[in-house]
N, C-alpha and C positions, 0 to 999 in steps of 0.2 A: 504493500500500500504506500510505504514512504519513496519506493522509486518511481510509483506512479504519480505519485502527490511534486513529485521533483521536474518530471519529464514534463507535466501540466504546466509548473509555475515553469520554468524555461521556454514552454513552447508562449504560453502568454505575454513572459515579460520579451520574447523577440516580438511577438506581433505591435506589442505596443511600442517598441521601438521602430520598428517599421511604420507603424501609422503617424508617430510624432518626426521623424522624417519626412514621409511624404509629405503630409501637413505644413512643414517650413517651406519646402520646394513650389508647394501649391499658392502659400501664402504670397510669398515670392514674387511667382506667376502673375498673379492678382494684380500687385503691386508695378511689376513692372508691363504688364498689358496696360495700364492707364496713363501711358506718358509713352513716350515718344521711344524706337529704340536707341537713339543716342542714350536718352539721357535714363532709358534701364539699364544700358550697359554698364553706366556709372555709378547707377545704385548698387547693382550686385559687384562691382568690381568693390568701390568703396567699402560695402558688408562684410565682404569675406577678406580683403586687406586686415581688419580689425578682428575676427574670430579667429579666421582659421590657423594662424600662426602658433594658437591655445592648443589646437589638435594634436593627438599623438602623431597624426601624419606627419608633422614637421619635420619628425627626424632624419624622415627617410627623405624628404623633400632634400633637405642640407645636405647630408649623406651624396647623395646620386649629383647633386649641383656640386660639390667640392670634387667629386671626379671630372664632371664635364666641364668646370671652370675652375682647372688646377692654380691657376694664376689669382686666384682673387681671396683677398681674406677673411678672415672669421666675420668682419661685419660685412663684408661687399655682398656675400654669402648670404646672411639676413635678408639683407635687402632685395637680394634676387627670390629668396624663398617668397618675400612679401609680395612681389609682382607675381609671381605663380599664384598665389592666395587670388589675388586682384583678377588676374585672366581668367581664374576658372569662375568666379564670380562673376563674370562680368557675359562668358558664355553659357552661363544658368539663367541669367537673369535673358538674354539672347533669343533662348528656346522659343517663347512665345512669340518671338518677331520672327522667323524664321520666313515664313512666306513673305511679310515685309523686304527683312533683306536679299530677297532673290529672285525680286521683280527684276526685268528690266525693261521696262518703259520708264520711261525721264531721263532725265540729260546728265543727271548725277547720279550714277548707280553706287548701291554699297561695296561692290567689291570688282577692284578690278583684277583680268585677269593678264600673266604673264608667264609667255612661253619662250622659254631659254634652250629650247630641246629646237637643234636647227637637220635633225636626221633625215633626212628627205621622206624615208618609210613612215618615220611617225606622223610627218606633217599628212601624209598620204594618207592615213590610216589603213593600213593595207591588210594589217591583222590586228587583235586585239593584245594588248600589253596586263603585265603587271605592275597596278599601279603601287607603290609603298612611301610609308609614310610615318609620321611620329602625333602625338597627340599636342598640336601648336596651336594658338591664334584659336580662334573656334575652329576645330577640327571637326564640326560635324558639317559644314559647308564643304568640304573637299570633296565627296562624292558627286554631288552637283554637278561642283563647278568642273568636273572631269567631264561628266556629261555635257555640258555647255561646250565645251574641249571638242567632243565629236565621239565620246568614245562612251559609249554605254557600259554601267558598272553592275558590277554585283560586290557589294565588301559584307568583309565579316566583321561582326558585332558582338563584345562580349555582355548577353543580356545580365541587365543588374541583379545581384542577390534579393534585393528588398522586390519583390513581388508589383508592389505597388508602385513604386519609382521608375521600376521596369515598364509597366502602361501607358504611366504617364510619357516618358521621352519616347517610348517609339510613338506613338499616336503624332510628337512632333515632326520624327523621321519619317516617318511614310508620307505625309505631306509635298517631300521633298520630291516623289518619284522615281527614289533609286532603287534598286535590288539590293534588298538586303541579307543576309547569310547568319546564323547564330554558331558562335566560334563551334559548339561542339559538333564532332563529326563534319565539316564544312567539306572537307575535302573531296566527295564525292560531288559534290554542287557546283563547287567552284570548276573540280574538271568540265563537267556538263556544260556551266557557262561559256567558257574557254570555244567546248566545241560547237556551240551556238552564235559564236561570233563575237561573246560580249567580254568583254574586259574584267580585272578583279582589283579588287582592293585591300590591302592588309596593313596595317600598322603592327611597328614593326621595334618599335619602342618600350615595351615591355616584357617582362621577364618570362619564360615560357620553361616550367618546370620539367625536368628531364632530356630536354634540349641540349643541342652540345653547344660549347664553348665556342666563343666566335670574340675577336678583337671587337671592343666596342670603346670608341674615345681612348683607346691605351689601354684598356684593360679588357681581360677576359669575362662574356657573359652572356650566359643561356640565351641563345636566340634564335627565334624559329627559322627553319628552313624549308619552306612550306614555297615562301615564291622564289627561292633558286629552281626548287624541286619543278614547280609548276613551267619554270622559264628554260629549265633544259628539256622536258617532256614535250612541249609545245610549240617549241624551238621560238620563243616570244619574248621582248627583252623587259629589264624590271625598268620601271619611271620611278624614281623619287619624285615627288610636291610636297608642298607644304602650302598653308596655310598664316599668313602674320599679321596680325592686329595693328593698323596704322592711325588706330584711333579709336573713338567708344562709337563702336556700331561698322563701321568701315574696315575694308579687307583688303590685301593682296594676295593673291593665289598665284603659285606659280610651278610651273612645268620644267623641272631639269634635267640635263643631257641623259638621254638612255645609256643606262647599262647593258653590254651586249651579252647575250646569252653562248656567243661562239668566244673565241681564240680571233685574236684579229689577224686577218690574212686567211684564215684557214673558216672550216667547217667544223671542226671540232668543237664541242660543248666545254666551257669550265668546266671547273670542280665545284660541284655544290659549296664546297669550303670556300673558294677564292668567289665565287658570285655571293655569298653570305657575305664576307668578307667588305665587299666594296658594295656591297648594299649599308652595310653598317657606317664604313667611314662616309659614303655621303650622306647619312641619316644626321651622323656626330658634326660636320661640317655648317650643315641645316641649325641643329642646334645650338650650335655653340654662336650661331652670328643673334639667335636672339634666347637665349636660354631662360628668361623671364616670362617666357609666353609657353615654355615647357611642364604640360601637366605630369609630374614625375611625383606623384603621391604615393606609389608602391616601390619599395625595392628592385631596383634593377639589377645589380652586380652580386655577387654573392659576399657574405659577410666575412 
């Protein structure tokens, strides 16, 4: 009886965590549906500036930013942690404007886009790529803005633990019109995509448990290899984007040089290691020009 009376209060006191969660995020919502999204951008940046820094997440925030910005110190460090705080606030607060920011009819659109990839196949769109990517700027506009690109997506999505939080952001996401993928088991889907014509998406920024070892910013760390895997089978090169915040509500997206999936000069495929490999350094490159827009709240490198 007392381990049923245990498993009850456990299973209760998670839901009611969960529902005072959703309840803030909704609150949020509310708040920032009623004003412009400039200026929710700034409410949720401002919010979470001032909480989140209290969270235990901080550690691993600091943690992960002292490897990716070896050069900066104990307080440079804060201060980058606070901007992290600030960006993911500021793309919470975002969610509800989402069909707002991705109009474009008018003269001043939210986001513009820029493609630095000059490969003649990609401009072509001849086949579809692997897009990758890191959690930057409002990272949930990059599947879009790929589609607006010319190249239809499918990305995988790690759905939220909280039930309810989970409903709430995809009901935003679908909005959007992309193909969406839920990480577990993705891999049969994503192939299917691939051979329907359609392009994939994966972020690539996080730590992937049992994963092997791969150079990340200088140091070694779990990282999936899922779009090497996908980019030598399909003989299809990986795109890094990203996503950068040039302001509260306003974007830059941009499209960088393909990763080639062969040996240049030759027909030969990499090694899933060296295409890992330089998927990771241009991820770390990406980040380190604005690492204050880097949502890094989980442990990346191993301890």
């Amino acid at each position: 009886m007392a381990k049923k009376d245990a498993r009850k209060s456990t299973w209760l006191a998670l839901r009611i965590r969960w529902w005072r969660e959703a309840l803030m995020l909704r609150t949020l919502w509310v708040l920032s549906g009623a004003v412009s999204p400039a200026r929710a951008s700034a409410l949720g940046q401002r919010v979470m500036r001032m909480i989140g820094p209290h969270s235990r997440k901080q550690r691993n925030i600091c943690a992960n930013l002292r490897i990716m910005c070896p050069e900066c110190n104990a307080r440079e460090i804060e201060a980058l942690a606070r901007d992290v705080w600030g960006n993911l606030g500021a793309t919470l607060a975002e969610f509800i404007h989402l069909d707002t920011l991705t109009k474009l009819d008018g003269d001043d659109p939210a986001i513009e886009i820029v493609c630095e990839n000059t490969d003649p196949d990609f401009l072509a769109r001849k086949k579809p790529c692997v897009f990758i990517s890191g959690h930057l700027g409002n990272w949930e506009l990059s599947s879009w803005c790929i589609q607006q690109s010319g190249y239809p997506i499918d990305s995988i999505y790690n759905p939220q633990q909280n039930p309810y939080l989970d409903a709430m952001v995809m009901s935003r996401r679908e909005k959007l019109g992309c193909g969406l993928v839920p990480k577990q088991n993705a891999l049969r889907k994503l192939m299917r995509s691939i051979k329907q014509g359609r392009s994939v998406g994966v972020h690539v920024d996080v730590r992937v448990d049992d994963a092997p070892l791969v150079p990340f910013a200088g140091q070694d760390a779990a990282t999936t290899t899922l779009p090497a895997w996908l980019a030598r089978k399909f003989e299809c090169d990986i795109v890094p984007v990203h996503t950068e915040r040039v302001g509260h509500a306003r974007f830059r997206f941009t499209l960088h040089p393909s990763i080639s999936w062969h040996l240049e000069g030759t027909d030969q495929p990499k090694s899933i290691e060296q295409l890992s490999a330089e998927m990771n350094e241009a991820l770390a490159g990406i980040i380190r020009r604005i690492p204050g827009q880097w949502m890094c709240t989980k442990r990346r490198w191993p301890k």
